[in-house]
Structure formats: C-alpha cells, structure tokens
VOPAGU-2260 file (C-alpha; in pm, 1 decimal, decimal comma):
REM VOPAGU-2260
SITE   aa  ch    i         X         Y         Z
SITE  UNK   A    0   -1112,9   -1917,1     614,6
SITE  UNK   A    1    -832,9   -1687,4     748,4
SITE  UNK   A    2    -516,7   -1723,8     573,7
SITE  UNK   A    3    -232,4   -1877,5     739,1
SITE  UNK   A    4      27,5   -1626,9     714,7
SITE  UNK   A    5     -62,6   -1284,7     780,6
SITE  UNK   A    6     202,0   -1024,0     661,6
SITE  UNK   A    7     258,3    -630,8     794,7
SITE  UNK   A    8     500,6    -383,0     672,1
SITE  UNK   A    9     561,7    -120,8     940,2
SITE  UNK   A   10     851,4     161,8     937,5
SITE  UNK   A   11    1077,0    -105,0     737,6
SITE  UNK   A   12     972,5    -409,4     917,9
SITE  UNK   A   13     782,7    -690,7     782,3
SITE  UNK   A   14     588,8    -898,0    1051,9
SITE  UNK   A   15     495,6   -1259,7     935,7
SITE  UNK   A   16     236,7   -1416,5    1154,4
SITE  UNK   A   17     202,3   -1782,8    1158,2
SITE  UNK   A   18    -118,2   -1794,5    1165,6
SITE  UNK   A   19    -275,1   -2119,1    1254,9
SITE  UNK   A   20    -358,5   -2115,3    1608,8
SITE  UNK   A   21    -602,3   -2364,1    1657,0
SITE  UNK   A   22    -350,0   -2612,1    1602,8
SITE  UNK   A   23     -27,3   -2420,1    1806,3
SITE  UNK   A   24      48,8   -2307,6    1430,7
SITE  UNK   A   25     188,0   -2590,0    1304,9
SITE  UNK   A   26     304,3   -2632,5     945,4
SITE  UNK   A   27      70,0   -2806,4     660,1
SITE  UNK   A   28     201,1   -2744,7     303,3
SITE  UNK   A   29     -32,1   -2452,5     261,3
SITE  UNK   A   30     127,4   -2286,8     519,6
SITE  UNK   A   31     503,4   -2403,9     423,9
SITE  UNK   A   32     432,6   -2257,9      42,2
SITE  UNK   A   33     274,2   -1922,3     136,9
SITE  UNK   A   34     566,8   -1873,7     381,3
SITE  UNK   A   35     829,1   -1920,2     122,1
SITE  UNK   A   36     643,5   -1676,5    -112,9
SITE  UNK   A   37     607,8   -1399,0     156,7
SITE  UNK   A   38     982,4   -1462,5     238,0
SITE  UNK   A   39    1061,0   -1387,5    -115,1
SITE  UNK   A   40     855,7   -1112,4    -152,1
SITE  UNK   A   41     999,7    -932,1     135,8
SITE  UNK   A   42    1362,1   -1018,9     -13,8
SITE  UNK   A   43    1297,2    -838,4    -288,1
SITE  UNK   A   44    1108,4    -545,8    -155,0
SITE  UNK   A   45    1354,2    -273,6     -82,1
SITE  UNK   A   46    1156,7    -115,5     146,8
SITE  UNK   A   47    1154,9    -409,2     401,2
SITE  UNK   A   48    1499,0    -358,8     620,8
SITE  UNK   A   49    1426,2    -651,8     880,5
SITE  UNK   A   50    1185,0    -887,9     909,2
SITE  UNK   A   51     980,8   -1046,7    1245,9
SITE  UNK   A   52     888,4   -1377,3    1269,8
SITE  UNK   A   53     620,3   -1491,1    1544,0
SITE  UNK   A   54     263,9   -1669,3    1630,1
SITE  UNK   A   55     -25,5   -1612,3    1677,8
SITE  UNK   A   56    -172,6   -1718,6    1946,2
SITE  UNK   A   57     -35,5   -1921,1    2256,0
SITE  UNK   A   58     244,3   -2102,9    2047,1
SITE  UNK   A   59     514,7   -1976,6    1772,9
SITE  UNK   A   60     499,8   -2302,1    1614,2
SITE  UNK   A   61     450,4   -2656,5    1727,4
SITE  UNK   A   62     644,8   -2783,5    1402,8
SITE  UNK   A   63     464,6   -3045,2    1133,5
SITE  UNK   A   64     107,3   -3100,3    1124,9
SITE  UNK   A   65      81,8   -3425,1    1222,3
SITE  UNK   A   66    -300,5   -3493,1    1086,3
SITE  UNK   A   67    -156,3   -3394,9     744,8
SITE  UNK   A   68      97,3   -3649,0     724,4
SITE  UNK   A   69    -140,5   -3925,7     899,0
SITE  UNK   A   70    -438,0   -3804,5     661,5
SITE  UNK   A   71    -383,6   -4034,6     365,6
SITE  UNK   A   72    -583,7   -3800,4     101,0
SITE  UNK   A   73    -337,2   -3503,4     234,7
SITE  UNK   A   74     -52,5   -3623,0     334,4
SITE  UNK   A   75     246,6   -3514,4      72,2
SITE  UNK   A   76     466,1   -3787,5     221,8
SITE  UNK   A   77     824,9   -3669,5     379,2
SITE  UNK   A   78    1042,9   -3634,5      81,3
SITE  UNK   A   79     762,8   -3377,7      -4,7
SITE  UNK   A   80     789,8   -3233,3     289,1
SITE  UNK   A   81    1157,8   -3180,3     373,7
SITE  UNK   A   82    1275,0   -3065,9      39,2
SITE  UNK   A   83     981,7   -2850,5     -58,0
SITE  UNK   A   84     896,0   -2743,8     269,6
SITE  UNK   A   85    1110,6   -2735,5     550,8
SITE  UNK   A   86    1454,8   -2731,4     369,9
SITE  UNK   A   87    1360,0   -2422,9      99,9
SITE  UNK   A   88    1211,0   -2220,4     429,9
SITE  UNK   A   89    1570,8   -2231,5     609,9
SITE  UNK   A   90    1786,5   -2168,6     297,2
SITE  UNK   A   91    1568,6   -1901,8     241,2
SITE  UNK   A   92    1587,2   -1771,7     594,9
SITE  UNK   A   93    1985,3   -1790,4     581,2
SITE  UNK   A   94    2019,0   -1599,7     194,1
SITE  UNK   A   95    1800,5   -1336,9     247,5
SITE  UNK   A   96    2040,8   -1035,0     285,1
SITE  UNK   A   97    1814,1    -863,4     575,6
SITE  UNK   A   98    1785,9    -968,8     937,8
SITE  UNK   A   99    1563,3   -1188,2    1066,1
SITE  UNK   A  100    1423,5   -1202,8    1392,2
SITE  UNK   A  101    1236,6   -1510,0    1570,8
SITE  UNK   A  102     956,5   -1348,9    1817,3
SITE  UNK   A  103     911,4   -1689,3    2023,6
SITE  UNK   A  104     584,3   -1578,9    2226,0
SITE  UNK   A  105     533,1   -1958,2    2281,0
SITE  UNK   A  106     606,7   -2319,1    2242,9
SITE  UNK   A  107     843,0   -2372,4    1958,9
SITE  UNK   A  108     896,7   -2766,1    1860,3
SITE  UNK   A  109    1015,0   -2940,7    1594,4
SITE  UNK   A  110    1039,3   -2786,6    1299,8
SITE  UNK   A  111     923,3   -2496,9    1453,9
SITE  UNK   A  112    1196,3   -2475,5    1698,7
SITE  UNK   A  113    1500,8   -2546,9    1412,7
SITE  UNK   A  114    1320,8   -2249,6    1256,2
SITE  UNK   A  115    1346,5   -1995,8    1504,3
SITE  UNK   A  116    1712,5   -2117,2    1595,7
SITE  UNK   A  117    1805,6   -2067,7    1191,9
SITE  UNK   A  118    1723,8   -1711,9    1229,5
SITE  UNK   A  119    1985,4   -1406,0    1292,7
SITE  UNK   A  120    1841,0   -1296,7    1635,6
SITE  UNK   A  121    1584,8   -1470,6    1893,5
SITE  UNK   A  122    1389,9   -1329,7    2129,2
SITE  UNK   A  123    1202,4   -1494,1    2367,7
SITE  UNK   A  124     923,1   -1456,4    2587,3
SITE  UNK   A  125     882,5   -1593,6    2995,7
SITE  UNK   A  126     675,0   -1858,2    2960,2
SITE  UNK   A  127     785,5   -1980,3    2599,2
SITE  UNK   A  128     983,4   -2315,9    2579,1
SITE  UNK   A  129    1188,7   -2508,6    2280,7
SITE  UNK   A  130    1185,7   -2863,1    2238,7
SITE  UNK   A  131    1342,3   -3127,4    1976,8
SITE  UNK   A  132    1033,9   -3330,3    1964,4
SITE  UNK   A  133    1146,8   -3541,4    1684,4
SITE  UNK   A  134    1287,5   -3856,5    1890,0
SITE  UNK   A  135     935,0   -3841,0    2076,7
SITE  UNK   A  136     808,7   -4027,9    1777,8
SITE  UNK   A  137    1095,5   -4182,7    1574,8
SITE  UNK   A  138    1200,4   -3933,8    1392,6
SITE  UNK   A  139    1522,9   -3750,5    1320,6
SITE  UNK   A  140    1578,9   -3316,2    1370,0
SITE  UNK   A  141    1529,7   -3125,1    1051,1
SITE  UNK   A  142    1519,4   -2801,0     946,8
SITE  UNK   A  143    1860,5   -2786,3    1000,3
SITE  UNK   A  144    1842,9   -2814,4    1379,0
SITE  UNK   A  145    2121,1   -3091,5    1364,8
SITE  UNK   A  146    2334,6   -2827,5    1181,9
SITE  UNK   A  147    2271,4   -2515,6    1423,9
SITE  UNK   A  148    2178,6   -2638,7    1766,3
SITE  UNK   A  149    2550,6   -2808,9    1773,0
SITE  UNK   A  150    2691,9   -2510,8    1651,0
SITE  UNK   A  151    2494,4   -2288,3    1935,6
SITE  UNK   A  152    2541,2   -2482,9    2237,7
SITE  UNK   A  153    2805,0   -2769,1    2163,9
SITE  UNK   A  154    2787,0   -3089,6    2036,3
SITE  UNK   A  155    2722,9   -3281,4    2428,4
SITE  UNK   A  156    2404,3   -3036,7    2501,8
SITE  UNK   A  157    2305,6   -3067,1    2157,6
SITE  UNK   A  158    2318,3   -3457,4    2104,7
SITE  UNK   A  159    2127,8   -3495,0    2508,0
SITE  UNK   A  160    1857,3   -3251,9    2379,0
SITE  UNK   A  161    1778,5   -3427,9    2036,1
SITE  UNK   A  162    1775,8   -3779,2    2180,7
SITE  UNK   A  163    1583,9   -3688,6    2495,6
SITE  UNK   A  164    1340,0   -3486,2    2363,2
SITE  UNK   A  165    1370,6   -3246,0    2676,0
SITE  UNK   A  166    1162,1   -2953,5    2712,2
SITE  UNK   A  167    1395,6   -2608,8    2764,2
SITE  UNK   A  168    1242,5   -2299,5    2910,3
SITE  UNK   A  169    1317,2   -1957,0    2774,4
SITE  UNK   A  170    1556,6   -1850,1    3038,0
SITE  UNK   A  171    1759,3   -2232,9    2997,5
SITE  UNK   A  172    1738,9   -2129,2    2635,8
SITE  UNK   A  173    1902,5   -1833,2    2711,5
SITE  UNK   A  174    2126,7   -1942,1    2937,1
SITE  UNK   A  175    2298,5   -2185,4    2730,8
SITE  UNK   A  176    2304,7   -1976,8    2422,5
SITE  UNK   A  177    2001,6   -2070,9    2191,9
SITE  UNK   A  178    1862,9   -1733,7    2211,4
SITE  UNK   A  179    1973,1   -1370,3    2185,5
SITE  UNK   A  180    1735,5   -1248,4    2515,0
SITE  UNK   A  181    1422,7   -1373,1    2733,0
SITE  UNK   A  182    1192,3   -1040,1    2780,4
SITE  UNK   A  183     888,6   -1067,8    3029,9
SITE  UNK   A  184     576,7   -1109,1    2815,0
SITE  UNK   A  185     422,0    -756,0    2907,3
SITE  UNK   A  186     773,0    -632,1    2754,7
SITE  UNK   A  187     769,2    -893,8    2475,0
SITE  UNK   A  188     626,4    -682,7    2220,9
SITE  UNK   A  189     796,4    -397,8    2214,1
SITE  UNK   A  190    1084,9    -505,1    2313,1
SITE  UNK   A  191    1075,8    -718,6    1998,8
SITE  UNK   A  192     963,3    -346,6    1779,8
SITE  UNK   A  193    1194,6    -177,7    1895,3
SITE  UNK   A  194    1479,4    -407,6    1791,8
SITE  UNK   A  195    1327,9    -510,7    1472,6
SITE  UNK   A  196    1304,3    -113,8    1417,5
SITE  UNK   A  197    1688,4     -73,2    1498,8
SITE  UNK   A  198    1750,3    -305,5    1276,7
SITE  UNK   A  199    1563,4    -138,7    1018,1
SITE  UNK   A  200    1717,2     168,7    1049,4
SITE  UNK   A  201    2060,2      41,9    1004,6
SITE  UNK   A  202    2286,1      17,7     737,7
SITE  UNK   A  203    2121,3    -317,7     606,2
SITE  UNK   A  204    2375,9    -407,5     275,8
SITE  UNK   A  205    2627,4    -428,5     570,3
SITE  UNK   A  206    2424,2    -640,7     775,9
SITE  UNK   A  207    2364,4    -881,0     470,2
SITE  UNK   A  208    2734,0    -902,4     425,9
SITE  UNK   A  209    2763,1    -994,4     800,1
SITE  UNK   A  210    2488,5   -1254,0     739,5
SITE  UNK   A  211    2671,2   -1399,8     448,3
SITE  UNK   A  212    3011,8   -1405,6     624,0
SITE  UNK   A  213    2868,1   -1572,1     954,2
SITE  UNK   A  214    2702,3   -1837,3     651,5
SITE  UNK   A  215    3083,8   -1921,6     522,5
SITE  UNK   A  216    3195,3   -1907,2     901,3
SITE  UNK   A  217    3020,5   -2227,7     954,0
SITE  UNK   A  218    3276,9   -2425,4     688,2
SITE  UNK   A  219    3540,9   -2165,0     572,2
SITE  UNK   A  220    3917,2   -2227,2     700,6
SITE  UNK   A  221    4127,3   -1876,9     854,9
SITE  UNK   A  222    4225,0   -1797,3     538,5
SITE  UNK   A  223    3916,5   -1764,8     337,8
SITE  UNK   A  224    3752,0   -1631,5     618,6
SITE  UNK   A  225    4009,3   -1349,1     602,8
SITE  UNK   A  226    3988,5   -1344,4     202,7
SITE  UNK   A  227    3594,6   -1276,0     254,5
SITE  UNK   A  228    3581,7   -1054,7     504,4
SITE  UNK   A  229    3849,3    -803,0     295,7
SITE  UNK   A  230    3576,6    -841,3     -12,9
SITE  UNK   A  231    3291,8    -762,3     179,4
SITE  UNK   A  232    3461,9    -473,5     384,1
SITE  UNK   A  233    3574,6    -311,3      96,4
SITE  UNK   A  234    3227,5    -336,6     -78,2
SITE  UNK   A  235    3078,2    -205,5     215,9
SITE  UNK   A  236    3321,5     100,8     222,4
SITE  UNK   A  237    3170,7     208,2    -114,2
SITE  UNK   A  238    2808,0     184,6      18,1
SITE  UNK   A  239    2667,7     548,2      76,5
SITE  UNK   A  240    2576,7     406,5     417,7
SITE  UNK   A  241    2948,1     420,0     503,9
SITE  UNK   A  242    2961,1     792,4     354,0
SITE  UNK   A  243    2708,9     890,9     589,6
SITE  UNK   A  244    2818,0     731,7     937,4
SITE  UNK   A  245    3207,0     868,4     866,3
SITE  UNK   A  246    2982,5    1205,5     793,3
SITE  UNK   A  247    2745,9    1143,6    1105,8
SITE  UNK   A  248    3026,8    1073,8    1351,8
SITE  UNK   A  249    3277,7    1380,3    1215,6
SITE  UNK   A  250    2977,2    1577,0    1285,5
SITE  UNK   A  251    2851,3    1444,5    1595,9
SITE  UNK   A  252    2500,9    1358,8    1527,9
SITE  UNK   A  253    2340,1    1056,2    1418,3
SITE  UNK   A  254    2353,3     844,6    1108,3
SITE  UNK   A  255    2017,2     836,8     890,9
SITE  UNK   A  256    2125,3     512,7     710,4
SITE  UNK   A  257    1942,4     439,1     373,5
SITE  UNK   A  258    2021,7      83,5     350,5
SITE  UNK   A  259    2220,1     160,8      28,2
C-alpha cells in the first residue's frame, strides 16, 4: 500500500504530495498524522528553504474522508478530528518559519481548500476550482477558513461563499484575491519550481520574520505592529544574509543568500 504522503527534497525545496488519489486525496487520520510529522521534519531541517504543497492526481484535496467518519469501526469522531487533525496542520502551516506554497493542480474543498488558503503563496492551475463544501452537508468551515477567507476577500464574499457552498474557478479565485496566480496547466509545474526555487534561494530567516509579522497583523493594533516590525528588522540586520545583499548590491552582482 503506497503511503499517503510522499515527500522530495530538491535544491532546498521540500515537495509534499498528498497522496491519496483514488479518493481526490482526501484526509483520513493516517494521512492528517503523517502530514504533521513531515511538516515538522521539514521545520527543522535546515536544508529545506520552502516547501510545496500539492496532489496527486486530478484533485489537491477534496477535504475529510467522509467513509472514515461514517465508518463506525474508523471513524475518530470530530473532536478527534479538528483538534488533532485539521487544527495542528494549520498552526503548523502558519509557525513554520519557511514559506509555504499551495500547488492547487485540482479541486480543493473543504478542509482541503482552508488548507491551501492558510498557506503563504497559492498557485493555481486552469481547470482547478475551490469550494466551501461544508454547508452542503450541515456543517460549519474549519481549518481556519472562517478566519482567512474573510480576511482575503471581505467579510460579504466570504459569508455568500460559506453559506452557498458555491463552486469558484481558478481565475474567480484569482480575481477576487484567494490566490497569488492562475498558470495554464502545461505551465503549472514549473511555474510552481521555479517560484518554490526563488524562494529557496532567498534570505529565508527574513522571510520567517515576515511570516510571523503578517501572523500578529491579523490582531495587533498600529502600535505593536510598529513595536514588532523594529524587533524583527533589527534582528534581521544582524543576519549574514543582510551582510551579503548590502555586499551583493555595492558590488553589482547577485546575492548568494545562505538562509542564515
């Protein structure tokens, strides 16, 4: 039985795979735990500067597994679910100090679609679609989705979307600010390398302070915003990353960042 997330490290990127595409790659709790532990592996690798998120197969991820939860002798009931599931998967998303990127090659829903929106960067490919399929069957969003959809399109779009349960293409997506770019899906792929490998060639303990001060954006008044952003700068202007884009730009050539 193939495993259900596969992992690669290339040039600094780590590519996790969902990797249950018989079933659009939805999430049972195998899935959910291995995920977590491959997120905190590549947290603490230092040779992972960005990581890629995608599916295999036709969908990125259709969200919860619905024959676990309606499978009495597997079902781990929804308090299970959400806080050792769903829940640790975003906060782990948000804390790790690298960027993350959302490959959407396909359907995202549910779950799967408040995933992809809790990452740092999405891109999407023609032909792939988001949907808040939770009202569909009486449920409520999760996986933060009622936290960052708002936040990324207003609170009017938002609130239509998660009652309705409407379908939104790619370039709607895009349009209204979910995602970062809709790429044709003979450009998907390396459009999605070559920003992944950007990314990893960056200075990335700068990035992770971005990350961290976009995180307090979301609740911090002016002030501490200000306060944090002076901390963080002023760490960053010790890194040996700074010393070498000053150095790279005074000499007119470019950077090679370390990520240190």
């Amino acid at each position: 039985m193939s495993v259900s997330i596969e992992k690669k490290i290339t040039d600094g990127v780590a590519w996790l795979h969902l990797n249950r595409p018989e079933v659009f790659n939805s999430f049972n709790r195998e899935m959910a735990l291995l995920f977590q532990d491959e997120l905190d592996v590549c947290e603490a690798d230092a040779e992972v500067r960005a990581l890629v998120i995608t599916g295999n197969g036709k969908a990125f991820c259709a969200g919860q597994d619905l024959k676990e939860v309606t499978t009495p002798d597997l079902n781990p009931g929804f308090k299970k679910i959400l806080e050792e599931h769903y829940n640790p998967i975003i906060r782990r998303i948000r804390a790790i100090e690298k960027p993350v990127i959302a490959a959407v090659n396909g359907v995202a829903a549910g779950a799967g679609a408040n995933i992809a929106l809790a990452c740092d960067i999405v891109i999407a490919s023609e032909g792939s679609s988001f949907i808040q399929a939770f009202s569909k069957i009486g449920l409520v969003p999760d996986s933060a989705g009622t936290f960052f959809l708002p936040r990324l399109i207003g609170f009017q779009k938002a609130s239509a979307l998660m009652m309705l349960g409407d379908k939104v293409s790619a370039e709607e997506a895009e349009r209204l600010g979910m995602v970062y770019k809709v790429v044709s899906a003979e450009d998907f792929r390396e459009t999605v390398e070559k920003t992944a490998n950007t990314l990893a060639k960056m200075p990335t303990q700068a990035l992770g302070y971005t990350k961290k001060l976009l995180n307090a954006s979301m609740s911090n008044t002016l002030d501490q915003q200000l306060d944090m952003e002076s901390e963080y700068q002023i760490e960053s202007a010790q890194s040996e990353d700074y010393a070498e884009g000053v150095a790279a730009f005074v000499e007119k050539r470019k950077p090679v960042f370390k990520g240190k």
